[in-house]
C-alpha positions as CSV (number, residue, x, y, z in Angstrom):
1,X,3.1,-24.6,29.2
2,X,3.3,-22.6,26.0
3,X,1.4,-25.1,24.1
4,X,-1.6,-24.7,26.5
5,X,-1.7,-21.1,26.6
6,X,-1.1,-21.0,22.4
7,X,-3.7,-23.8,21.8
8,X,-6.9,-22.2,22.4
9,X,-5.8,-19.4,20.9
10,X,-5.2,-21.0,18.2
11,X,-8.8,-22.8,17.7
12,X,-10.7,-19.8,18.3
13,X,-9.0,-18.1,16.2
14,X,-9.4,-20.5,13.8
15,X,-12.8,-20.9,14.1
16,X,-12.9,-16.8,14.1
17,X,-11.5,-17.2,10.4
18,X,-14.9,-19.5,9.7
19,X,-17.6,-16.9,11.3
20,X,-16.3,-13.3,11.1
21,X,-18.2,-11.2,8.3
22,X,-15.3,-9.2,7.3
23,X,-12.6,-10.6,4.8
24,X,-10.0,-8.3,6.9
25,X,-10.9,-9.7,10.0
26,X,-10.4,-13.2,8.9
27,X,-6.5,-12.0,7.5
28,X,-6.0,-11.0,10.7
29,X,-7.3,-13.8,12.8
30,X,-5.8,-16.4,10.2
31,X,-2.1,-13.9,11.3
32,X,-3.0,-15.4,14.5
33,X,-2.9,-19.0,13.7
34,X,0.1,-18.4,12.2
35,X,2.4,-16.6,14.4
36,X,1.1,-19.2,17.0
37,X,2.3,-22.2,15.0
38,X,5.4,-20.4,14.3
39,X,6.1,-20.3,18.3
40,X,5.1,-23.6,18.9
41,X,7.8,-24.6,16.1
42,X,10.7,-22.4,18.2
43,X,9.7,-24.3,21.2
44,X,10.1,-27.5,19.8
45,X,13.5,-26.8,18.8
46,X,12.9,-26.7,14.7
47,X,14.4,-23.2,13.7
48,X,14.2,-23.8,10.2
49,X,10.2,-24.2,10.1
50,X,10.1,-21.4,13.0
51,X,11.4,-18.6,10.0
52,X,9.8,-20.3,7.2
53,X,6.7,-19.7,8.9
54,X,7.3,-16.4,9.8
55,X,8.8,-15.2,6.4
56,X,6.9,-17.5,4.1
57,X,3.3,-17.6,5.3
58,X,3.0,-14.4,7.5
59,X,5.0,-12.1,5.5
60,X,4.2,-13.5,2.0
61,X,1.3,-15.0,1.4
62,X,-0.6,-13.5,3.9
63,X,0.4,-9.7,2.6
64,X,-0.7,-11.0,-0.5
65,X,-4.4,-11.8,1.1
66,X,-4.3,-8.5,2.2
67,X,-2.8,-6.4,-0.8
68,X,-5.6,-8.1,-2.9
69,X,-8.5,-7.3,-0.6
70,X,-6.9,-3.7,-1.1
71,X,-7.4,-4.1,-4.9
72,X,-10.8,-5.5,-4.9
73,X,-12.1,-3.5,-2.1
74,X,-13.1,-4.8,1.2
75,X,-16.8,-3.8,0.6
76,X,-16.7,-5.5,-3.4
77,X,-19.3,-8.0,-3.6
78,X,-19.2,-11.8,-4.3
79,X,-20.4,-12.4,-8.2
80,X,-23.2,-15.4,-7.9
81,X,-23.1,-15.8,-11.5
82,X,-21.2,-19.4,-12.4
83,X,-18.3,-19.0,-14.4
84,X,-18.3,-22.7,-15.3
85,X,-21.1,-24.6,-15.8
86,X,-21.6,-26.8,-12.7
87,X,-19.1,-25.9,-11.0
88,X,-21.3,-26.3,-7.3
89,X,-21.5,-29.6,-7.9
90,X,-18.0,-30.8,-8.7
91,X,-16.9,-28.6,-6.2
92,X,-19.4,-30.8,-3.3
93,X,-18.4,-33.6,-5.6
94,X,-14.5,-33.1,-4.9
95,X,-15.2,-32.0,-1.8
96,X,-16.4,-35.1,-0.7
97,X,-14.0,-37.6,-2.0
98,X,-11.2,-35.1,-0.7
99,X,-13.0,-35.6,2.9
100,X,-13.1,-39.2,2.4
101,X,-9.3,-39.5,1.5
102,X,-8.4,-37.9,5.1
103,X,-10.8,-40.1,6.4
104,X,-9.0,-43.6,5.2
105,X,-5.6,-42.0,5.3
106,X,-5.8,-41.4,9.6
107,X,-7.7,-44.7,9.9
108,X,-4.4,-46.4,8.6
109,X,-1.9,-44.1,10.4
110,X,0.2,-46.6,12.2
111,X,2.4,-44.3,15.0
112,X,5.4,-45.7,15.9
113,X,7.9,-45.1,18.8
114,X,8.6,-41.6,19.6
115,X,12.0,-40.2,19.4
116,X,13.5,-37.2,21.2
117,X,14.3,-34.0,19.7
118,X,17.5,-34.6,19.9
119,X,17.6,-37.7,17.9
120,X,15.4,-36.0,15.3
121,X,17.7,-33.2,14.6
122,X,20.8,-35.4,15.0
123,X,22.6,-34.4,11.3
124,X,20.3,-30.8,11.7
125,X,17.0,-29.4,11.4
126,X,17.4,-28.5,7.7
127,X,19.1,-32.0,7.0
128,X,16.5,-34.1,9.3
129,X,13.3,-32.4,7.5
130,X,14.4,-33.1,3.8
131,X,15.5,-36.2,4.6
132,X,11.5,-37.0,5.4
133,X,9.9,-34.6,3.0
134,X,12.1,-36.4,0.0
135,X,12.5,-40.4,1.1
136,X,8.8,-41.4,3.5
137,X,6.6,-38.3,2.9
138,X,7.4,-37.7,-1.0
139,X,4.1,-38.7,-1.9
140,X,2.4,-36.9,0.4
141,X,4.6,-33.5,-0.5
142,X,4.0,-33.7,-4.1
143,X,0.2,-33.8,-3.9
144,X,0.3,-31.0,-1.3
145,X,2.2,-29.2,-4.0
146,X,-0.6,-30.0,-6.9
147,X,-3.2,-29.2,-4.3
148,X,-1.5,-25.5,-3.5
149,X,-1.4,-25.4,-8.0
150,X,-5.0,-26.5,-7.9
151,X,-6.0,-23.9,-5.0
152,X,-4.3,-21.1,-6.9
153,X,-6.0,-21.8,-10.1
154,X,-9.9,-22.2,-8.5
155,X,-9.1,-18.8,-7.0
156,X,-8.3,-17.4,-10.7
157,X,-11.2,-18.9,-11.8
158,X,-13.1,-17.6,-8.7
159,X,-11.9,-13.9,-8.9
160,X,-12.2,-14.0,-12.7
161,X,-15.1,-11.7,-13.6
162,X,-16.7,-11.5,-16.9
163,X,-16.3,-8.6,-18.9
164,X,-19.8,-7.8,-20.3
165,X,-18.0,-5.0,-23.2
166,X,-15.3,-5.0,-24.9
167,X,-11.9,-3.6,-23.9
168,X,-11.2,0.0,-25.2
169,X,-8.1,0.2,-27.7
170,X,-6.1,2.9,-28.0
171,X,-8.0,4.7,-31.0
172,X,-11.8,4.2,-28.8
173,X,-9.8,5.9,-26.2
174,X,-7.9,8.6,-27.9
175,X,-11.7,9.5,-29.6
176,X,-13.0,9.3,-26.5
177,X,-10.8,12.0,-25.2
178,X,-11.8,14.1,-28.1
179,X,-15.5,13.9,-26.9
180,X,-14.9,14.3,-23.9
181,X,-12.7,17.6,-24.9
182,X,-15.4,19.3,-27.3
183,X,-18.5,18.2,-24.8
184,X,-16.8,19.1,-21.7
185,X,-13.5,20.9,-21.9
186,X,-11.6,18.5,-20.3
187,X,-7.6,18.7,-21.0
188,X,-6.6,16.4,-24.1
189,X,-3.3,15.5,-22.6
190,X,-2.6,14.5,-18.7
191,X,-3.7,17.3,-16.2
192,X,0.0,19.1,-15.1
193,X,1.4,18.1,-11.9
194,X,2.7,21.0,-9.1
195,X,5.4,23.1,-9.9
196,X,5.9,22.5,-13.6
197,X,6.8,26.0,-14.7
198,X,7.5,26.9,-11.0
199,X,10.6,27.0,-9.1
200,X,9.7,24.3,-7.0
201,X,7.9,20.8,-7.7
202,X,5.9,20.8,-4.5
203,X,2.1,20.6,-3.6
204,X,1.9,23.8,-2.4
205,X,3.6,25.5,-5.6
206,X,0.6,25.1,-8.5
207,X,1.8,25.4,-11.6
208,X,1.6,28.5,-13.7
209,X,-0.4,29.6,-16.5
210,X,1.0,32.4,-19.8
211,X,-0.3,35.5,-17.9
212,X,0.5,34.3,-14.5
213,X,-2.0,33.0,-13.2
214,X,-2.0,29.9,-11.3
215,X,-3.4,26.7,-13.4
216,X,-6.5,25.3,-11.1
217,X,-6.0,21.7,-12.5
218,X,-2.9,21.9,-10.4
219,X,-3.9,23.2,-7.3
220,X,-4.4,20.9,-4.5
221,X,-8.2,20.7,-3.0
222,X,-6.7,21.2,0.4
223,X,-5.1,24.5,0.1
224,X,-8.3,25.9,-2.1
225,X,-11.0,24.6,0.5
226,X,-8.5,26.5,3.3
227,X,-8.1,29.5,0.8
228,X,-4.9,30.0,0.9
229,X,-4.3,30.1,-3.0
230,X,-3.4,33.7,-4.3
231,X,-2.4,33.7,-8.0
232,X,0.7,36.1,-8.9
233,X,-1.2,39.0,-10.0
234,X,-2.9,38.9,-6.4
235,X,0.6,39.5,-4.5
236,X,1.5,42.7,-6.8
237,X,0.1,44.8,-4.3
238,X,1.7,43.2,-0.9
239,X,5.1,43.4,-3.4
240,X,4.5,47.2,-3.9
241,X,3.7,47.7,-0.4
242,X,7.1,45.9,0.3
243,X,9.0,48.0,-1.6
244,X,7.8,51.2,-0.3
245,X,8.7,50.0,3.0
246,X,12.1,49.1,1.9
247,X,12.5,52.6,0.7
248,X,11.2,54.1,3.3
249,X,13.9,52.6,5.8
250,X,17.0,53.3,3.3
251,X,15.8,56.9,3.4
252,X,15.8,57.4,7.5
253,X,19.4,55.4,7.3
254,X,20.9,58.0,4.4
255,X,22.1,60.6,7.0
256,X,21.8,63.0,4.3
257,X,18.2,62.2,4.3
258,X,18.2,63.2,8.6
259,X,16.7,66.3,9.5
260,X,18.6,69.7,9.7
261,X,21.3,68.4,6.7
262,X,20.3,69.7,3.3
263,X,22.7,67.3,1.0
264,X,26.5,67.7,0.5
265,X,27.2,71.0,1.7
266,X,25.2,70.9,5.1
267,X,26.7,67.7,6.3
268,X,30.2,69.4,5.4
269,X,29.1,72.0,7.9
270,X,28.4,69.9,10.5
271,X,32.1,68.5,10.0
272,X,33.3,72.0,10.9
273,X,31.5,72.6,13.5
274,X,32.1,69.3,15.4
275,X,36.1,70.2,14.6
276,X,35.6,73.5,15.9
């Protein structure tokens, strides 16, 4: 029953990952395939496949697709330029005689009797799988393994894009910044991150400038859009207007600040009278 309802997921899907446009859609559709495979191998009782799928293919290398399509950009376009001379042609040429190979390889695939599961995973699914990986299917699982080195490679090759100037050294750059720093005033050294002579290293404490002032390399673009950047010099005033109101409240608490005492000696008198 699961197989049914996994297969033709599985081959659209799969056929998705031929037609879709967008390299992100074809990661995900290709997750697809693989989660599916990986609960076909749990049904059929092969544990050890069921988590290398999962861990290997869908959290490795299929990360990896997408952490690289983050580097290069989703919207990056293909180079057409050749990197290597011919390289069309071998690639139909290998193509071919790759095709071919499948071909005569299934047309001498000789299928003997079936076995249960049970009998298959008799000394263990680990034990049972190496056993036909390294003894019958050796062959066939060290050319898989130059095919995957091979793959890895023409995608190097692929993704290699030619650099059409030279790289920058450390002097070009360093008189670079000194252009840039007599043409345009930009900073020679890194612009200063939030909160370096501050109390606090945080994106909403900029750091400060000699006289006070806040530094606008380090304020954020957020809180300058909103407006809600005052500079040190701009809070003197609500400071000031704290203080008075500080003083004004210790005054009317100082009883000898209340109306009808006059310092000392009237607030003595008022002793007497309220023992009197």
């Amino acid at each position: 029953m699961t197989f049914w309802l996994l297969a033709p997921l599985m081959v659209a899907a799969a056929l998705g990952i031929l037609f879709v446009r967008k390299a992100v859609h074809a990661a995900l559709l290709l997750a697809v395939v693989m989660i599916s495979l990986a609960v076909l191998y749990a049904v059929l009782e092969a544990p050890f496949l069921f988590a290398v799928q999962i861990i290997v293919y869908t959290g490795a290398i299929l990360m990896l697709f997408l952490f690289v399509m983050m580097l290069i950009g989703v919207d990056a376009s293909d180079s057409v330029v050749e990197t290597i001379p011919g390289q069309r042609v071998m690639a139909v040429v290998l193509g071919l005689l790759f095709g071919s190979v499948l071909v005569i390889g299934l047309s001498q695939v000789t299928l003997g009797t079936v076995v249960g599961l049970e009998e298959a995973n008799a000394g263990g699914n680990v034990e049972g799988i190496a056993n036909i990986l390294f003894s019958k299917y050796v062959f066939a699982f060290e050319a898989t393994s130059a095919l995957l080195i091979t793959a890895v490679l023409g995608a190097m090759v692929l993704a290699h894009r030619e650099r059409l100037a030279p790289k920058p050294g450390q002097a070009a750059l360093a008189a670079q910044r000194l252009r840039d720093y007599a043409e345009h005033g930009k900073p020679l050294g890194p612009l200063p991150s939030p909160g370096v002579y501050a109390r606090h290293n945080a994106v909403d404490t900029p750091a400060l400038l000699p006289d006070g002032t806040a530094a606008e390399s380090s304020i954020n673009r957020v809180l300058a859009a909103r407006g809600t950047v005052r500079s040190a010099p701009a809070l003197a005033d609500d400071i000031d207007d704290v203080r008075r109101q500080l003083t004004s409240l210790d005054r009317s608490d100082d009883p000898t600040e209340r109306p009808g005492t006059t310092g000392r000696s009237g607030a003595a008198a008022n002793t007497e009278e309220d023992l009197k």
